[in-house]
Each structure stands twice: as structure tokens, then as C-alpha cells.
C-alpha positions in Angstrom: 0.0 0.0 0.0 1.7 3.2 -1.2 2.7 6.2 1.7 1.4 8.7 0.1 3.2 12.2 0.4 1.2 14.8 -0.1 1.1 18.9 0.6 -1.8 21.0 1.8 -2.2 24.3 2.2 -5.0 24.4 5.2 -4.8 28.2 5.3 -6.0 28.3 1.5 -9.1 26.2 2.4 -10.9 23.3 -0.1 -8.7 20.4 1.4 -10.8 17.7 -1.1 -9.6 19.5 -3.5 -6.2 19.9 -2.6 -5.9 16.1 -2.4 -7.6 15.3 -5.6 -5.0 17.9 -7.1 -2.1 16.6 -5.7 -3.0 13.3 -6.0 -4.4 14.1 -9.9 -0.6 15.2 -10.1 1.1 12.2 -8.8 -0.8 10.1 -11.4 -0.1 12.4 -14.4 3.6 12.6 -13.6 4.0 8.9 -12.5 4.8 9.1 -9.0 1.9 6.8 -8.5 2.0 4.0 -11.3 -0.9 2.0 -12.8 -2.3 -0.6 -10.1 -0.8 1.6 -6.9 -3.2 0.4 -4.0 -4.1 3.7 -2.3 -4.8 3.8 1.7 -7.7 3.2 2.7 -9.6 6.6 3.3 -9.8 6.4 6.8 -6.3 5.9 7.3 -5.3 8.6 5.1 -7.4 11.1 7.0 -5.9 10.2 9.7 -2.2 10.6 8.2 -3.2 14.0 6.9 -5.4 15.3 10.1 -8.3 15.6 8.4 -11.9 14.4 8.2 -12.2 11.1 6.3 -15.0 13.3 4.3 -12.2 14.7 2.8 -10.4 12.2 1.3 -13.8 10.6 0.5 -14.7 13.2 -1.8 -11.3 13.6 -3.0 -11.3 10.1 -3.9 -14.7 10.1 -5.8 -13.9 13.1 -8.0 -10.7 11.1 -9.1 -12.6 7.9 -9.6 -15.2 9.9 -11.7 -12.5 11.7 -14.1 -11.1 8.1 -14.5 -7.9 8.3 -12.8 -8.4 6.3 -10.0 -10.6 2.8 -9.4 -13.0 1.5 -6.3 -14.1 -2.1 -6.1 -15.5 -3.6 -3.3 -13.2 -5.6 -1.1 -10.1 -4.4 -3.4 -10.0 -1.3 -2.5 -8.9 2.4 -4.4 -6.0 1.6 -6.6 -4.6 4.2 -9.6 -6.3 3.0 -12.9 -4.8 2.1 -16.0 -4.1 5.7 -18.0 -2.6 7.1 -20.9 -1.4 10.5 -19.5 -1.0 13.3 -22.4 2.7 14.9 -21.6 2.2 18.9 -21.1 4.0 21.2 -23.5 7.4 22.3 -22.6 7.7 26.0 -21.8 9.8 26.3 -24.9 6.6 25.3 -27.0 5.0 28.3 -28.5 1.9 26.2 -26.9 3.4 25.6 -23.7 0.7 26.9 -20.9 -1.0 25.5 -18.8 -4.1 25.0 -20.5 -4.2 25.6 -24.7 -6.8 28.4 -25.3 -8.5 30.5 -22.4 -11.7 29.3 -23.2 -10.6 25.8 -22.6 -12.7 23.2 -20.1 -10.4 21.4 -17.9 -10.2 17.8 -19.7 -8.5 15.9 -17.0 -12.5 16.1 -15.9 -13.6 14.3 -18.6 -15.8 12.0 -16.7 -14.5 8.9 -18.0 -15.8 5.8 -15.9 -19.5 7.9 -16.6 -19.2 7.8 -20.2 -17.5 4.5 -20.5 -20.8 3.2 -18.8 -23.2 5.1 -20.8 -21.2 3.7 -24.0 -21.0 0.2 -22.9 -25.5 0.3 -22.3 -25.5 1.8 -25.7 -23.5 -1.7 -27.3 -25.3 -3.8 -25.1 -28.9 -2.3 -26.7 -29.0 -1.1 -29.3 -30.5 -2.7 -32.2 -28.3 -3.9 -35.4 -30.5 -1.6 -37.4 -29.5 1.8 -35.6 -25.9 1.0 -36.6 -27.2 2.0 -40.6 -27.0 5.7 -41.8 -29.8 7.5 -39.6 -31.4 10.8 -40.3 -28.5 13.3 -41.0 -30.1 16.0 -38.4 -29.2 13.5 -35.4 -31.2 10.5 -34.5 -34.3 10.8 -32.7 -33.1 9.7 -29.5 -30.3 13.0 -29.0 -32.6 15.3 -30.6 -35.8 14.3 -27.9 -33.2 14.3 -24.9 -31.5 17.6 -26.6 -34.9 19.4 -26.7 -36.5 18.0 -22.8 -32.6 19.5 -21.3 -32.8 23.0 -23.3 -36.7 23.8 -21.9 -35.4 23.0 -18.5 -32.5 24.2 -18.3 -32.6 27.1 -21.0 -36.1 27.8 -21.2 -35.8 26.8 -24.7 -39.3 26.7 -27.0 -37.5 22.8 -28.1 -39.1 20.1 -29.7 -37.6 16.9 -31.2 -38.4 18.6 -34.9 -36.8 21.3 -34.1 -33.5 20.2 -33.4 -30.7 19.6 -35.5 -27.6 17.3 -34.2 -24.3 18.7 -35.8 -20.5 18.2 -35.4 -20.4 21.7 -32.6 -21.4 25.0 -33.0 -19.0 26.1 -35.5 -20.4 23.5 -38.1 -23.8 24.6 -36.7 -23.2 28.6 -37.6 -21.7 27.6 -40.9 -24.3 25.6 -41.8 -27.2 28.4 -40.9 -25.3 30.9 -42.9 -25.5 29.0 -46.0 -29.2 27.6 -45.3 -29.9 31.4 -45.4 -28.1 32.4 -48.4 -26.1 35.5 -48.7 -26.0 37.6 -45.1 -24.6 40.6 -44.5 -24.1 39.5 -40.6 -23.6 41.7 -37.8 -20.9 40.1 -35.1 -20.3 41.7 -31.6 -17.4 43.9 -31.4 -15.1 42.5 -30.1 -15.4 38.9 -31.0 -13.6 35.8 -31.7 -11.2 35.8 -34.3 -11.4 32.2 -34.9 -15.0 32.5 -36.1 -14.7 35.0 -38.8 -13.1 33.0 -41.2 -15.6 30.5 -41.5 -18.8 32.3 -41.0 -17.0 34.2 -44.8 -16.1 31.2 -46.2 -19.6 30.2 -45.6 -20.8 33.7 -47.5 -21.5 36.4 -44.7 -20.5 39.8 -45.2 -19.6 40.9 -41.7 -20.3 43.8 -40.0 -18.5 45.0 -36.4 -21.4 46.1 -34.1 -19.7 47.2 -30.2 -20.5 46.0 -27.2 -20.8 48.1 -24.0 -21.8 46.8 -20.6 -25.5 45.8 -21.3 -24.2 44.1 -24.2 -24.5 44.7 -28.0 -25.5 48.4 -29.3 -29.1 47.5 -30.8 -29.5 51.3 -32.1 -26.4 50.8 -34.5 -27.4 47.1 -35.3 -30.4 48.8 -36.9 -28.4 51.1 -38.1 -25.9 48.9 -39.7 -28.3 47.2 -42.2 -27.5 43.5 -41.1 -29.8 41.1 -42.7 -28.4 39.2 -39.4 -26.7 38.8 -36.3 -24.3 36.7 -34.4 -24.2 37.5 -30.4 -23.4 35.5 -27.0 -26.2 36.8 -25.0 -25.6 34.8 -22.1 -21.6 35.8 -21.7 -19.9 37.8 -24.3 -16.7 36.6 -25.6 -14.3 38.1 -24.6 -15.9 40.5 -21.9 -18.2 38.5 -20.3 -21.2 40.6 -20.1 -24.6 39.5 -20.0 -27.5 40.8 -22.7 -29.6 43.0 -20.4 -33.2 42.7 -20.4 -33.7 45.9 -22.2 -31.4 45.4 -25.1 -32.9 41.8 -25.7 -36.2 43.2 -25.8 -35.1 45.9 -28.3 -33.2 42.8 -30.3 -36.5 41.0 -30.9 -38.0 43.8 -31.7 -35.9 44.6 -34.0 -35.7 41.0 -35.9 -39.6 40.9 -35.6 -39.7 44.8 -37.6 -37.2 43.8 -40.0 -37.6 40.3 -40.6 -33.7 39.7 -39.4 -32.5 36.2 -38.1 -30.9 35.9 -34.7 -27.6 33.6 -34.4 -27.5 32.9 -30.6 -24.3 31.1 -29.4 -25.2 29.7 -26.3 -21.1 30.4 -25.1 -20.6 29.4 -21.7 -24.7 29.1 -20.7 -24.0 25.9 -18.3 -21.5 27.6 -15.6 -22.7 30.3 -13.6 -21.1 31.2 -10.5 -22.4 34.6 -9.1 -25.8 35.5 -10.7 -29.5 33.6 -11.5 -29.8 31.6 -14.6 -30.8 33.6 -17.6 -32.6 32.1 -20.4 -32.2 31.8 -23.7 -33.1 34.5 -26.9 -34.7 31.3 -29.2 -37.1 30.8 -26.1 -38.6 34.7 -26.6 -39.0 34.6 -29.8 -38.7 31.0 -31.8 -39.1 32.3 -35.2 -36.8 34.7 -35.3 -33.9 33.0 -33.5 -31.3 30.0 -34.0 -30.2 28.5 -30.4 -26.4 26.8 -31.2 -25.0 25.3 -28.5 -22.5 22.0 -27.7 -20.8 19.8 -25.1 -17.5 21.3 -25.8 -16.9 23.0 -22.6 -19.5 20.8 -20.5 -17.9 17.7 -21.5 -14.7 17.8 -24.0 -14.2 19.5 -27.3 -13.0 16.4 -29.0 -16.4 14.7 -29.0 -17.6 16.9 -31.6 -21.2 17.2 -30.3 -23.6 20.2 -30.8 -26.9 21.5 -31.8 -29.1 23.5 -33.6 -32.6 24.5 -32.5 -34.2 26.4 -35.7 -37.7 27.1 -36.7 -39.4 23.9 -37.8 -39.2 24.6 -41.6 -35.2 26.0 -41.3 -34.8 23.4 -39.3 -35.7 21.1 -42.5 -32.8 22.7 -44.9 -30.5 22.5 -42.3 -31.0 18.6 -41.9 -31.2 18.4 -46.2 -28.0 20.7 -46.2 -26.5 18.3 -43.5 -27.3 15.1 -45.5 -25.6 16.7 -48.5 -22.7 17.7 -46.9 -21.3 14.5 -44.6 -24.2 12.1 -43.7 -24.3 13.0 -40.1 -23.1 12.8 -37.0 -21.9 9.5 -35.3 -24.5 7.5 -33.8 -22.9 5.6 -31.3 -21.8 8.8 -30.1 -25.1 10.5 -30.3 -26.8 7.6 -28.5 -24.5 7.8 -25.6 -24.7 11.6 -25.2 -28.9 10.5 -24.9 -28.0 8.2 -22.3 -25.5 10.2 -20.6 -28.6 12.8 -20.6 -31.4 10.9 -19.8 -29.6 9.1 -16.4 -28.8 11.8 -15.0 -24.9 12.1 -15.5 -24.7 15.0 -17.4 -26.3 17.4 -14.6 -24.1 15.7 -12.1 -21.1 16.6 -13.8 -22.3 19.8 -14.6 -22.5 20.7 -10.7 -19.7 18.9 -9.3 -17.6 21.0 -12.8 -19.5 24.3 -11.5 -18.4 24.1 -7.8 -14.7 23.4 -9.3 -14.6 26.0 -11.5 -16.0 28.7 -9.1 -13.3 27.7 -6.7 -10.8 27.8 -9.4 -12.0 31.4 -10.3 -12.2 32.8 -7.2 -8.0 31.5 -6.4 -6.9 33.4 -9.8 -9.0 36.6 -8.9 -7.8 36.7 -5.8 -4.3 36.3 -6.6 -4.6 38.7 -9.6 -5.8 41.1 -7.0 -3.1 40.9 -4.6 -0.6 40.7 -7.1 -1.5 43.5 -9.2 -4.1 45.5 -7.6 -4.2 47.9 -10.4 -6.1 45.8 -12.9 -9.5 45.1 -13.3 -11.2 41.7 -13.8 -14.7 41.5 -15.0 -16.8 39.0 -16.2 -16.4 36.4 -13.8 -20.3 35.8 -13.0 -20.0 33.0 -15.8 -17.8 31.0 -18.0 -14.7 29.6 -17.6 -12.2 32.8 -18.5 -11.8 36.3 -17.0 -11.6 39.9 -18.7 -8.6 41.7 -17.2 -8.7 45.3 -18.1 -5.4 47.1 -17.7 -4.5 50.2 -16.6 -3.9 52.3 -20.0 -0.3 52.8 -19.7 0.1 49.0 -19.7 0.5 46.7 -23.1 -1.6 44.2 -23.0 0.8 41.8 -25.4 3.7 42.0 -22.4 1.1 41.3 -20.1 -0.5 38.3 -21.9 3.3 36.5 -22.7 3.9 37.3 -18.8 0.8 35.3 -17.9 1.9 32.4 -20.7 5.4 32.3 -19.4 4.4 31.6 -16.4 1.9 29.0 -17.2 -1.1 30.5 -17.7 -3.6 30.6 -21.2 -3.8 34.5 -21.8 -4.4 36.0 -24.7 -4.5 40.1 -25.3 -7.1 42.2 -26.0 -7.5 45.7 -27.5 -8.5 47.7 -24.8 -5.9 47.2 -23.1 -7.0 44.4 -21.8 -6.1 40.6 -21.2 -8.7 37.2 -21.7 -6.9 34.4 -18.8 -8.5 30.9 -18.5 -9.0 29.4 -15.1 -10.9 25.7 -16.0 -7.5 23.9 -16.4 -5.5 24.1 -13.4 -6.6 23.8 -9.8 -6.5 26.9 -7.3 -3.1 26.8 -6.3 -1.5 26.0 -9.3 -3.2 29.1 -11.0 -2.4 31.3 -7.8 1.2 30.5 -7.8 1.6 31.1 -11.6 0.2 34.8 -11.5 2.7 35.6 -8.5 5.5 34.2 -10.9 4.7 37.0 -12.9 6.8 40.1 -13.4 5.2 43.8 -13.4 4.9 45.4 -16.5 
């Protein structure tokens, strides 16, 4: 049985998760190998002078993201993992954590998904196994459209959803369903997204965002046939669409005859503030809901959604057949499972309470470190908006926060978008007081 040697920091508070993160670390470096027998958790409470709750939950949160294994009368031993080696600081990628947007995929809830995958073998029928309908078999697309009323207050029925590969697939499919656009995007945006959404034929036009969220007057101003918008947290600022300015933005589809684009960015993790719901549910007609498992879950899965008017919804499933077949159905069958038991909210809420502990470490370290700056937009999502006094440049100050492990990326303003989902707490904390002044 392996004597486990691990540090906590009792003055920093959230001992669970300071075990699960140091023992997360032993695994990923090795320390602990494959098949380690672990102490039993009442004897490593007692080693570490804690409660055995502790270690319990630590324990479980490991044995949920698949790093660790519990059977009856054997015992918690270190499963059988492939490890991914970080970056090297050399690496022009080496950070902590790839993109600032980026969900923290040592959480992938592995032992959950394996089980959801391994009832969807077992059952399902030979047949389900052919080519299925190319806007996501029936299964996702009735579990999709139950979770979205719930939980967005989405106006969601099986018919109107459309399974695709994630929401960029999703946009770019929309903007070619609707023909030529000249498409109004939020100002500032992503920079990732502009290059498909032309390739798919939009004509894009810059509308700003201030802090109740994009400037309605000079969308109607700007002649948009269109527009693209994260009403639920702006990317990169993080503000929230306020109640007035969506009730002006319907208005103003409904007067013109304008579609809405809503990318549900970041909807499922929200710390400090009451749930809003979506745009499509105010106004169905007028409004495309895209959204995806990519930060809930993983990126790599390659799972999202449409939720269109019944008729759109129709071209986009023709336009979907035409260009790749579909979606994978094992894969869309397990997300239904993974949906319909129960799993999916339970690792959205165990990933909320981790993230909103992982927040508040780097704002308070960014606080004490460098009291001059300002974060904001930290109600939601898994990144920060640092705003920067103006004498500061916000490149020097985004390659200080990569250099010392952290995903940064600058912003015009000045200003600087950090991630906080991939590292826990104290990891993130000690990174920011690694960095130099400016």
C-alpha cells in the first residue's frame, strides 16, 4: 500500500480539492503508477489530520475523471491511463491550459461515459448501426430538446433540433441555409469565427459591445440582414445581454424580418448570478439557439446543436445530408444516455463548484498581485476579462501570464482574456505571483 506524500495548504481552504489535485498530479507525472493500491480513506485522514469526508470526496472526484478505481473488497488503486505529456515552456503552446476558453479535460468523466457507452452496445439494435437521419437521430434530438426547456427555457421540440458536429459546423451551416448575409458580429469577438462564417458567405459587420451588451440602435443602423451574439456571456468581456437590449433585439428582428444567431457560449457555468434564459425561447421564429458539449464535456467529442424554426430546421438537416451524412451515432446515443440518467447534470455541478473555486484563487491572486487591474466578467464561463491600466500593453502582459503557465491572450483595450478551468486553485495562484510587473 503506497505512503502517500502529499502537501496541503490548510490556510488556503478546499482540502478535497487539494488532495484530488495533488494526488491528480502524482498520477499524471507517474509518482503513483498504474495498479498503486491507495490507503484506505480512513487511514489517510488520519495521516493528513483531516476528516475522512475529505479524502472521500477527493477520492470520488478522481474515480469519476477516471484516474483512479473503487471495487468492493479491493480497495482504491490508480487506474490504468494514458497520460497526455504537457508542453514544454519552450513550445509556443506551452501553458497551462491551450486556449483560455478551454474546459479542464483531465474532468472528462471517463468511468460515466464509458458506462453510458457500454449500455448503448449492449442495446442497441443492429439496425441503428445504418445511416440515420442526418439531423441527429431521434433519441439526442428528444433528450436535446427536454434538457434545453429545462434548463434554457428553450421553446424545443424533437423537430426542431438539428444534431451537428459543434457549433462552429452549426453557424456555418445556418449561414449557408440562409443564403447570402450581411451579418452583424459583436465587437469584439472571436477571431477564430470569422473566417468561417466568410467562407460560408457572410459579409460581416462589427457592431460594439458596451456593458449591457451589444448596441441595438447601431445594429439597426448597420443594415444586417443578421446577427451573431453571445447573450448569455460575451466573448471576450463576459457581459450579459440585459433585459432591455434583448427586448429591443427582438423587436428589432420581428420589424425587420432579421434572423438571430444565438451562441449559447458558456450558458451551463454560472457562478455569481440567476440563470438567464435563452433568446430562441422569446422569440422562436426569429432566433437560432447553437450550442455543444464542448466545454461541458470535451471538445474532442464533436457534439452540438441546432434549435431552428421547424421549416429552417428542415434545410438544415437536407444541407447536412448533402454535406457529410451526419453525425456518429454511437456517439449521439450515448450523449442521450448520458442525458437521460442523470450524468450530465451531475457533472455539470460537481464542474461548477470546481470551476467557481478555481476562479475565485486566480481573482484573488490577480488582486493581490496587481491591484491595479480590473477583472470582470467572472459571473459565468470559464475565463476572465482583465482590463489594464492604460499605460500597460496588454501583449507584455498576456506572454507574462503564458510564461508563467497560464492561457492569456490580449485584447485591445488594453486588456487581457486568462482561463482558469485547467489548473486547480493553487497551481493558478502561484503562476500569476511568478509574474513580473509590467
Amino acid at each position: 500500500m503506497a505512503d502517500l506524500h502529499l502537501s496541503l495548504d490548510r490556510q488556503a481552504g478546499g482540502l478535497a480539492r487539494q488532495v484530488a489535485g495533488e494526488l491528480r498530479e502524482a498520477v499524471r507525472t507517474g509518482r503513483l503508477p498504474a495498479g498503486t493500491r491507495l490507503p484506505a480513506s480512513r487511514d489517510l485522514a488520519r495521516d493528513l489530520a483531516v476528516s475522512r469526508g475529505v479524502v472521500v470526496e477527493a477520492y470520488e472526484q478522481l474515480v469519476a475523471e477516471g484516474f483512479l478505481e473503487s471495487r468492493i473488497g479491493a480497495g482504491t488503486t490508480v487506474a490504468a491511463v494514458t497520460i497526455e505529456e504537457p508542453a514544454s515552456p519552450a513550445d509556443a503552446s506551452g501553458e497551462f491550459g491551450g486556449r483560455p476558453t478551454s474546459p479542464d479535460l483531465g474532468a472528462f468523466p471517463r468511468q460515466a461515459w464509458g458506462a453510458a457507452y457500454r449500455h448503448v452496445l449492449a442495446t442497441l439494435p443492429h439496425d441503428a448501426l445504418d445511416y440515420g437521419d442526418p439531423g441527429g437521430v431521434p433519441e439526442l434530438r428528444g433528450e436535446l430538446a427536454a434538457y434545453l426547456r429545462r434548463v434554457r427555457a428553450a421553446r424545443a421540440e424533437p423537430e426542431n433540433v438539428v444534431v451537428v458536429t459543434g457549433v462552429a459546423q452549426g453557424l456555418s451551416l445556418v449561414v449557408q441555409a440562409l443564403g447570402p448575409l450581411r451579418l452583424a458580429t459583436e465587437l469584439p469577438t472571436s477571431e477564430r469565427q470569422t473566417p468561417l462564417l466568410r467562407r460560408a458567405g457572410a459579409e460581416l459587420i462589427g457592431i460594439p459591445v458596451d456593458d449591457e451588451g451589444i448596441d441595438v440602435a447601431e445594429l439597426a443602423r448597420s443594415g444586417a440582414t443578421a446577427v451573431l451574439l453571445t447573450p448569455a456571456h460575451h466573448y471576450p468581456t463576459g457581459v450579459v445581454l440585459s433585459p432591455r437590449r434583448r427586448a429591443e433585439l427582438i423587436s428589432w428582428a420581428a420589424r425587420t424580418g432579421a434572423t438571430v444567431l444565438e451562441d449559447d457560449y458558456d450558458a451551463e457555468f454560472r457562478f455569481d448570478r440567476e440563470p438567464v434564459g435563452c433568446l430562441q425561447g422569446l422569440a422562436p421564429n426569429r432566433v437560432v439557439l447553437a450550442g455543444s458539449v464542448s466545454k461541458a464535456l470535451a471538445p474532442g467529442l464533436r457534439l452540438g446543436w441546432l434549435v431552428a424554426p421547424v421549416s429552417l430546421a428542415a434545410e438544415l438537416r437536407k444541407f447536412r445530408g448533402e454535406f457529410d451524412l451526419g453525425s456518429p451515432v454511437l456517439d449521439q446515443y450515448t450523449l442521450a444516455h448520458f442525458i437521460a440518467t442523470g450524468a450530465y447534470d451531475r457533472h455539470l455541478r460537481r464542474m461548477r463548484r470546481e470551476y467557481r473555486a478555481r476562479r475565485d484563487a486566480l481573482v484573488g491572486a490577480l488582486a493581490e498581485r496587481f491591484p491595479e487591474v480590473k477583472v470582470c466578467g467572472i459571473s459565468a464561463g470559464l475565463h476572465l476579462f482583465a482590463e489594464l491600466p492604460p499605460e500597460w500593453d496588454a501583449r507584455t502582459f498576456a506572454a507574462e501570464a503564458v510564461a508563467a503557465g497560464l492561457a492569456a491572450e490580449p485584447v485591445d483595450g488594453p486588456a487581457v482574456v486568462i482561463g482558469f478551468a485547467r489548473w486547480p486553485g493553487h497551481r493558478l495562484a502561484g503562476a500569476v505571483r511568478e509574474m513580473r510587473s509590467p
